[in-house]
C-alpha positions as CSV (number, residue, x, y, z in Angstrom):
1,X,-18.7,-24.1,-0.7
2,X,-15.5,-24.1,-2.7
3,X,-16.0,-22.1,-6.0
4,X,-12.4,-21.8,-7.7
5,X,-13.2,-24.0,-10.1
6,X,-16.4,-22.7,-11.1
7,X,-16.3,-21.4,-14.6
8,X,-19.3,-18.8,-15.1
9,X,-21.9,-19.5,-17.3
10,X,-23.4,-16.3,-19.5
11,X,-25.7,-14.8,-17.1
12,X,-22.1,-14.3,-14.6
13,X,-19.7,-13.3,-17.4
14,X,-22.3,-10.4,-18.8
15,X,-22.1,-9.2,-15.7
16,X,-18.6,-9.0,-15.1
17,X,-18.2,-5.4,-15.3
18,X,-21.4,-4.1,-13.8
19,X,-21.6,-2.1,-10.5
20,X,-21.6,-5.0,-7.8
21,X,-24.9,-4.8,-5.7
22,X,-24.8,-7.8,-3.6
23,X,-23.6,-7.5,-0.1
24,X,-19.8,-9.6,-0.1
25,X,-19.6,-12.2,3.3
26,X,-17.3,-12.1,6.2
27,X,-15.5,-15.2,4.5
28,X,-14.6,-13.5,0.9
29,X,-13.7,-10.1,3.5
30,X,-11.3,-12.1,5.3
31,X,-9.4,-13.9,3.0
32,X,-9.1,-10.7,1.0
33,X,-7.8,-9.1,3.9
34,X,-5.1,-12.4,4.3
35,X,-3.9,-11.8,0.7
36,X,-3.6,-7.9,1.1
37,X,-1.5,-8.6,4.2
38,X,0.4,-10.8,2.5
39,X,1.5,-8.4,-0.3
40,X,2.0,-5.3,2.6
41,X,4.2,-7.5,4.7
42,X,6.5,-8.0,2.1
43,X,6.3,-4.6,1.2
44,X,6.7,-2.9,4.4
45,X,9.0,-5.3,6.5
46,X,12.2,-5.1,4.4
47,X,11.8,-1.2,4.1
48,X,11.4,-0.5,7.8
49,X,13.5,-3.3,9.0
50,X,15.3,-5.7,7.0
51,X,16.6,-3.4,4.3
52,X,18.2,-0.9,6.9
53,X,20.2,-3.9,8.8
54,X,20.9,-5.5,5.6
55,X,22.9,-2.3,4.3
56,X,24.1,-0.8,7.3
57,X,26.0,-4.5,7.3
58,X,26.9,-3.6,4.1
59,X,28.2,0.1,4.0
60,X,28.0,1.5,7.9
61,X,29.0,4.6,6.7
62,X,26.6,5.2,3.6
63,X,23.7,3.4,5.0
64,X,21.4,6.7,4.5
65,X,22.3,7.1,1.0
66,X,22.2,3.3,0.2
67,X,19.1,3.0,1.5
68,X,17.6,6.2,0.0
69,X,18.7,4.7,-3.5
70,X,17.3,1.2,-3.1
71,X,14.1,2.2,-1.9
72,X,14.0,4.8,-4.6
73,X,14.4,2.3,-7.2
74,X,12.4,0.0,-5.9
75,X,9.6,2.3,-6.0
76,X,10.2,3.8,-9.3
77,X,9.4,-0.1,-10.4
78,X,6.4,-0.4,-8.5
79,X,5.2,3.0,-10.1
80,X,5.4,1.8,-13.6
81,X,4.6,-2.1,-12.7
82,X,1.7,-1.5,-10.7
83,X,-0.5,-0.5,-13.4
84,X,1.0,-2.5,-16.1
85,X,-0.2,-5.1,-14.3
86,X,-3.3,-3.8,-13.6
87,X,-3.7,-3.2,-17.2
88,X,-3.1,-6.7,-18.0
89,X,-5.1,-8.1,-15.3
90,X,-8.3,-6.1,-17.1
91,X,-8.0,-8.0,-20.6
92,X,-7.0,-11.4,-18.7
93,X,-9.7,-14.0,-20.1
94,X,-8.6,-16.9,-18.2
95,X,-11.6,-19.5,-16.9
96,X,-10.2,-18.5,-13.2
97,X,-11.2,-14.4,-13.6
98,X,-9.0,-11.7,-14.5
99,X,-7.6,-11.2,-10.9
100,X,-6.9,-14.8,-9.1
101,X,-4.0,-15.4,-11.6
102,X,-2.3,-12.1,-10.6
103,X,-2.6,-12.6,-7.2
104,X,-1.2,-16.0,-7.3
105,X,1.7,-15.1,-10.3
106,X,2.6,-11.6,-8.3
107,X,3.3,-13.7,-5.0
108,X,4.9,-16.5,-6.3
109,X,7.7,-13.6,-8.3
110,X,7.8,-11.7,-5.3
111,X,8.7,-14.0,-3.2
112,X,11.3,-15.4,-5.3
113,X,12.6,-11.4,-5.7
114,X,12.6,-11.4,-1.6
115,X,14.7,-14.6,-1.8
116,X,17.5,-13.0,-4.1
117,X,17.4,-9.9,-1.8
118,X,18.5,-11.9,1.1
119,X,21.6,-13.3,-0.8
120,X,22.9,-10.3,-2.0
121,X,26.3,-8.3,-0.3
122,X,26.6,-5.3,-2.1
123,X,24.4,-2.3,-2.8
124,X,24.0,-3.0,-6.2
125,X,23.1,-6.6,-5.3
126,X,20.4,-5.4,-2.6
127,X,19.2,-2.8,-5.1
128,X,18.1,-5.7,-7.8
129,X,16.8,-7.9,-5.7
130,X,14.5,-5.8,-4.2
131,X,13.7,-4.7,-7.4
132,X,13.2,-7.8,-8.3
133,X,10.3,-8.5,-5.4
134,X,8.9,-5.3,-6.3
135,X,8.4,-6.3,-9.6
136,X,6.2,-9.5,-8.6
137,X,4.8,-7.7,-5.5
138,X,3.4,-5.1,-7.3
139,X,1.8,-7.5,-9.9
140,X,0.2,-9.1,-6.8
141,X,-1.0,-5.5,-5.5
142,X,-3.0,-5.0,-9.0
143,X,-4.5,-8.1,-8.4
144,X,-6.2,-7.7,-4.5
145,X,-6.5,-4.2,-4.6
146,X,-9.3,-4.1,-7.5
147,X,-11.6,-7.1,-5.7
148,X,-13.2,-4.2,-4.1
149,X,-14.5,-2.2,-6.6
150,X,-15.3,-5.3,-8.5
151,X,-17.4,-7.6,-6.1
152,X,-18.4,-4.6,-3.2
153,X,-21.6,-2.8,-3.4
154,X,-21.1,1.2,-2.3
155,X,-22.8,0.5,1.0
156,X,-20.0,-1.9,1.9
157,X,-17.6,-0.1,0.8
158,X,-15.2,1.4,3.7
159,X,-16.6,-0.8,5.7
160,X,-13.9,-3.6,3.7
161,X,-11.4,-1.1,2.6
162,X,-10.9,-0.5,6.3
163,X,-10.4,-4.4,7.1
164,X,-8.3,-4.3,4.1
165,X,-6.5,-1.2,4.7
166,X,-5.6,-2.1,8.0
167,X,-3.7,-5.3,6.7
168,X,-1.2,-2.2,5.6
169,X,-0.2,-1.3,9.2
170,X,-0.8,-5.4,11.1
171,X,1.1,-6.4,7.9
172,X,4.3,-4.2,9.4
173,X,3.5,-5.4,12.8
174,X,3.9,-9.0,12.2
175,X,6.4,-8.6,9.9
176,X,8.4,-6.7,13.0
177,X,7.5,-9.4,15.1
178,X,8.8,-12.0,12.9
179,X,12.2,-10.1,12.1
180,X,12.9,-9.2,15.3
181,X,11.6,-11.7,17.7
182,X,11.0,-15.0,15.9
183,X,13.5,-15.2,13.5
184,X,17.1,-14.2,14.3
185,X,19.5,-12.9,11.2
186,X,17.9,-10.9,8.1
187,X,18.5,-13.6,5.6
188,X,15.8,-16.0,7.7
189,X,13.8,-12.7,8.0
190,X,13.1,-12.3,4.0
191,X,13.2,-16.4,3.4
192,X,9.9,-16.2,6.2
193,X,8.3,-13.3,4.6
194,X,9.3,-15.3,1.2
195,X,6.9,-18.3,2.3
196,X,4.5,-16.1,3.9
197,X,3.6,-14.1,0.7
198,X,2.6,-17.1,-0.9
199,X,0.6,-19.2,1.8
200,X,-1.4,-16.4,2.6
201,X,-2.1,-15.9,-1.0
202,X,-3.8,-19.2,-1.5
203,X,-6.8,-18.6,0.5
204,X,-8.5,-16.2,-1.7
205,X,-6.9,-17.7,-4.9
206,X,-8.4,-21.3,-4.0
207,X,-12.0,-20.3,-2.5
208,X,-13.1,-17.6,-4.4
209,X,-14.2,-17.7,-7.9
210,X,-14.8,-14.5,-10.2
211,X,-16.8,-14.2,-13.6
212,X,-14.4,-14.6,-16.2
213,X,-14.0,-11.9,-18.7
214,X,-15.6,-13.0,-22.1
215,X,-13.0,-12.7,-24.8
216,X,-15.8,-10.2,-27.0
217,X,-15.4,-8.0,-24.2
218,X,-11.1,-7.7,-24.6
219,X,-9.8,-4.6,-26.8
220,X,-7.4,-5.4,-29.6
221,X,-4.4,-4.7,-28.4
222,X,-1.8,-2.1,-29.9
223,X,1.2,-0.5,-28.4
224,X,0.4,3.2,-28.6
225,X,-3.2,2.8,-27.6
226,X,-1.9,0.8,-24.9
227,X,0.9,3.1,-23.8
228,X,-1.8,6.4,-23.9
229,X,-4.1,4.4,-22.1
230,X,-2.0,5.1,-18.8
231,X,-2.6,8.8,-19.1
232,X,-6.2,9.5,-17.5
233,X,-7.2,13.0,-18.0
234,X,-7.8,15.3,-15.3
235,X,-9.0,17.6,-17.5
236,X,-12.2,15.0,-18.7
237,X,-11.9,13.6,-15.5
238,X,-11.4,16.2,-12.7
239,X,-12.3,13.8,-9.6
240,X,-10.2,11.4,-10.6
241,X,-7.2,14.1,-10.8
242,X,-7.6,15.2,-7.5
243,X,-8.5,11.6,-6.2
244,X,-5.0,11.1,-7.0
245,X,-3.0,14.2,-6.1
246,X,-4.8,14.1,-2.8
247,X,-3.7,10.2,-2.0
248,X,-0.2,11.3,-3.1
249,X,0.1,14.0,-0.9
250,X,-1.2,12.1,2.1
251,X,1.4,9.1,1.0
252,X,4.2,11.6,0.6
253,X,3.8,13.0,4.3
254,X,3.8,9.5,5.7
255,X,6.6,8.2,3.4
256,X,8.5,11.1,5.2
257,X,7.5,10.3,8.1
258,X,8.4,6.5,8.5
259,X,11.1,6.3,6.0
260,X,13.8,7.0,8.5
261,X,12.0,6.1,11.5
262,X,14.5,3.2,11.9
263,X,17.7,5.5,11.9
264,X,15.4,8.5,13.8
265,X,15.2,6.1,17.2
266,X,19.0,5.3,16.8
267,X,20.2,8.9,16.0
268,X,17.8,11.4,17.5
269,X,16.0,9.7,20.1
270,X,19.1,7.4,20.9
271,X,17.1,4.2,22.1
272,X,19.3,1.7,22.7
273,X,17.8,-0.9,20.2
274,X,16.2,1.0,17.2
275,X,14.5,-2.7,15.8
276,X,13.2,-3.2,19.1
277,X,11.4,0.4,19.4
278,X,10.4,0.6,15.3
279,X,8.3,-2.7,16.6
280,X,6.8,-1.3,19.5
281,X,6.0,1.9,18.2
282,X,4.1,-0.3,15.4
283,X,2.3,-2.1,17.5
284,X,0.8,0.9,19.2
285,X,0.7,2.4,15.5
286,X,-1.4,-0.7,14.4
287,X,-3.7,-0.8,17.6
288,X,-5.2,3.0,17.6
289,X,-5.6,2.6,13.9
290,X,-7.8,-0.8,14.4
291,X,-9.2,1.1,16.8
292,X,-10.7,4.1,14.1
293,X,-10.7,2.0,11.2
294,X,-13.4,-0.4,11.0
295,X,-16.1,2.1,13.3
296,X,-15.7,4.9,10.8
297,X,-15.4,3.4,7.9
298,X,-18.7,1.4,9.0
299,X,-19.7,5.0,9.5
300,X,-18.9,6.5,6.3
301,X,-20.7,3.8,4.6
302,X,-23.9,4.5,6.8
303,X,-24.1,8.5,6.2
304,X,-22.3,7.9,2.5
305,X,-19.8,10.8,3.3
306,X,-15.9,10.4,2.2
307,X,-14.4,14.1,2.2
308,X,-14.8,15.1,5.5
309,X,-13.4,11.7,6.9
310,X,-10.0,12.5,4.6
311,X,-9.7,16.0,5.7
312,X,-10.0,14.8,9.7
313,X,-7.7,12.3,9.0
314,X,-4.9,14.8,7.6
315,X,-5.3,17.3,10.5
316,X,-4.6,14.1,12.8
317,X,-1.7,12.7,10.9
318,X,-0.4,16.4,11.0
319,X,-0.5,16.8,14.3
320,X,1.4,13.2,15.1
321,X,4.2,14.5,12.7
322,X,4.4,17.7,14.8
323,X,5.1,16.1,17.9
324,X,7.9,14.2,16.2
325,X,9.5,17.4,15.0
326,X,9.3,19.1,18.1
327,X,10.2,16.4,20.9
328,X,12.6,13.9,20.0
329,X,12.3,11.5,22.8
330,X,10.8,8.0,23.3
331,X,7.1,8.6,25.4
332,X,6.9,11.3,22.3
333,X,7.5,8.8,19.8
334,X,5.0,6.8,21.6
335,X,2.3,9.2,21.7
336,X,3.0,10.4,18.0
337,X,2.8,6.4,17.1
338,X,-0.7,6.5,19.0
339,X,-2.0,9.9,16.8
340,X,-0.3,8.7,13.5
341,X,-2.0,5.7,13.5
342,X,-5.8,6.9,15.0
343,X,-5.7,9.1,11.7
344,X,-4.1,6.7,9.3
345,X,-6.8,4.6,10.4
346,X,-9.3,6.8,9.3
347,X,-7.4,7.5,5.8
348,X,-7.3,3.6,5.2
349,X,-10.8,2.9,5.7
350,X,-12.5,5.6,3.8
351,X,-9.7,7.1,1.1
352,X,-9.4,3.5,-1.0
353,X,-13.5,4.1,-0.8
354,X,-13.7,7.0,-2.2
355,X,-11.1,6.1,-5.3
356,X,-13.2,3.8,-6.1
357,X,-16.1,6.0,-6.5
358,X,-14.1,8.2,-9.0
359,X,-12.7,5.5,-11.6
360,X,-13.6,6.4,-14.8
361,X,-14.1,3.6,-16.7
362,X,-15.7,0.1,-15.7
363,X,-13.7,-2.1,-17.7
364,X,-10.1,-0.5,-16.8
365,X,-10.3,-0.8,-12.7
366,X,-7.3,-2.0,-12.1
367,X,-5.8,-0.2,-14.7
368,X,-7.1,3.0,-13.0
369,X,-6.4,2.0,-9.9
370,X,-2.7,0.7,-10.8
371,X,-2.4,4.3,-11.6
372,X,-3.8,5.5,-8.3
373,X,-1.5,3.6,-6.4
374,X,1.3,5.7,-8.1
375,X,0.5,7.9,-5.8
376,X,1.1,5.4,-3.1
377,X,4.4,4.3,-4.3
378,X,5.4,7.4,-6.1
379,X,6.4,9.2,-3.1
380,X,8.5,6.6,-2.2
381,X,10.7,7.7,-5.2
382,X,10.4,11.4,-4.1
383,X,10.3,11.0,-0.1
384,X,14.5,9.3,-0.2
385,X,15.1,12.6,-2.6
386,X,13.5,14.7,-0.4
387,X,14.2,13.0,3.4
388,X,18.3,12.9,2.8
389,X,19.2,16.7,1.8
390,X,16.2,18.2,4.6
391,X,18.0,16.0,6.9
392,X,21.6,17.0,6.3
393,X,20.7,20.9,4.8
394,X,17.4,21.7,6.7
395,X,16.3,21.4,10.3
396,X,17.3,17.2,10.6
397,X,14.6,15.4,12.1
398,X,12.9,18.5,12.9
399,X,12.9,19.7,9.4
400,X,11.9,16.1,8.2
401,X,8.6,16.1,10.1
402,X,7.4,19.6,9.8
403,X,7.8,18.5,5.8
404,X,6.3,15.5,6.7
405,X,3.3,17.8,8.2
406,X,2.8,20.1,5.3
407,X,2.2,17.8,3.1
408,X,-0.4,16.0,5.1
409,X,-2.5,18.9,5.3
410,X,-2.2,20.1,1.7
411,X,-3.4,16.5,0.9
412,X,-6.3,17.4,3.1
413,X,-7.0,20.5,1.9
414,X,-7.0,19.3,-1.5
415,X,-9.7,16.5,-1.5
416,X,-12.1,19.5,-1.2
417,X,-11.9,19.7,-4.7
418,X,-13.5,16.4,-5.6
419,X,-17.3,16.9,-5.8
420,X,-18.7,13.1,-7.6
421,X,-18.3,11.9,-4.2
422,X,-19.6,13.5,-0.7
């Protein structure tokens, strides 16, 4: 039954911030899933795809640095949006939940920052827009990232952060597909992803109803206490800290590891159509980590372990970026796709778990988890600052991945350190 309209009586709204206990349904799973692969896709397809065409167009001979700057100010707004959002999203008293609005607000701006992006012809241009769509995407991100610790009981946990998660990688996929198969031209590639954002939105906006926050329950609001509300302690709260470092760390080794993946098949592996391969190699990427995902985090949710999942997920997305640092040719690139995304996989499913066992406070989840996905966007700030000086100064490609590598495993290494969660 349709429940959008549903305003919560009492009973629902004095519960809105208690540890959820009853098991979520396939439908309310799948039209999260639609509205997280919404947001990802018009994330993930412009960085990897449209972005790269768009300014080699612009500036052939600058296209590393121009892309290393827009990317890095896009994700320096998604770093201080995110959780902004997700801050405002936890006092939101509106009769339709606290989240629903987001969702629906953050795709409806990002899409119209997607839109400005494709009309732009100068750097400068490319770097506002997509600034722009980060803005509104990011909003949207706050909004159907927190569903999960709101509405899923612990022993459904990875089970739907790996149906979820893996809307990250199939969001990429399809994306590809549509830029470089179905569409032709990259200002028909962002007006698609544009109209996409939104439709796939509506699903869980329409169908799915949430308690509403009762307006007793919303702190006055000031600007300091607002402001130092951001900072969560790892001193007071040590699992949290390393929650975070350890996501960042895993992110950063990725970020390195796909940013130039685009330019890496044209450059190093010389395939004769780079769009063509970054697909292919995402399909294969997407397919081995559908194929770990949902079993293990089904599994994790079973034996109630996290850790160990995180740290076999690291050694695996190590290894993938050691085979791209050491052979640059295509069945290399293929089997390194393969590993990459068998451990990514893992991460997706069980990683976005275990955050959400380590937030500190009940009525700032998305606020907290705003600030966790710093460390998803974050190293996209640092991975352009690091990727374009190891590239030119340090090894190339070579130097690049073993970087890439490194910081995998210290991510892995790290998550020992949390001990709320097994």
């Amino acid at each position: 039954m349709r429940d959008a309209c549903v305003v919560p009586g009492p009973a629902a709204a004095g519960a809105v911030l208690a540890e959820p206990t009853d098991p979520v349904r396939a439908g309310w799973t799948a039209r999260l899933s639609l509205a997280t692969l919404a947001v990802f896709m018009a994330f993930m397809t412009p960085i990897q795809i449209l972005l790269p065409l768009q300014l080699e167009q612009i500036d052939p001979d600058g296209k590393n640095a121009a892309l290393s700057l827009v990317t890095g100010l896009g994700a320096l707004v998604a770093v201080l949006a995110n959780p902004i959002a997700g801050a405002w999203s936890d006092r939101t008293t509106s009769r339709f939940g606290r989240r629903r609005p987001w969702i629906l607000g953050g795709a409806l701006a990002g899409a119209a920052g997607l839109a400005f992006t494709a009309s732009q012809h100068t750097v400068a241009g490319v770097a506002v827009g997509w600034c722009l769509a980060q803005a509104g995407l990011n909003a949207m991100l706050a909004g159907v990232t927190t569903p999960i610790a709101d509405r899923v009981p612990l022993t459904q946990r990875a089970q739907v952060s790996g149906w979820t998660g893996l809307m990250q990688s199939l969001g990429l996929v399809l994306g590809a597909l549509i830029t470089t198969a179905l569409v032709t031209g990259v200002r028909s590639g962002y007006a698609v992803l544009a109209l996409l954002t939104v439709a796939l939105a509506l699903p869980f906006v329409l169908r799915h109803g949430e308690p509403a926050l009762p307006r007793a329950l919303r702190p006055a609001f000031a600007v300091r206490s607002f402001a130092r509300s951001f900072w969560v302690s790892p001193r007071k709260h040590p699992d949290f800290g390393w929650a975070w470092l350890t996501r960042f760390l895993i992110n950063l080794g990725n970020a390195l590891g796909t940013l130039y993946l685009f330019y890496f098949l044209a450059d190093a592996v010389h395939h004769a159509d780079p769009g063509t391969g970054v697909l292919i190699l995402t399909v294969v990427y997407t397919a081995c980590a559908a194929l770990t995902a949902i079993p293990v985090g089904v599994l994790s949710d079973r034996v109630g372990r996290r850790k160990t999942f995180v740290v076999l997920c690291s050694l695996i997305m190590a290894a993938a970026a050691l085979l791209l640092a050491l052979l640059h040719t295509w069945p290399s690139a293929l089997a390194a796709a393969a590993v990459l995304g068998a451990g990514y996989g893992i991460y997706l499913a069980v990683d976005q778990a275990l955050v959400t066992q380590v937030l500190p406070e009940a009525a700032d989840r998305a606020k907290d988890l705003g600030v966790i996905n710093i460390a998803n966007s974050g190293p996209q700030v640092l991975a352009p600052a690091l990727a374009s000086p190891v590239i030119a100064h340090a090894g190339g490609y070579t130097g690049l991945y073993l970087t890439a590598a490194l910081a995998t495993l210290a991510g892995g290494l790290l998550v020992g350190r949390i001990r709320g969660v097994a």
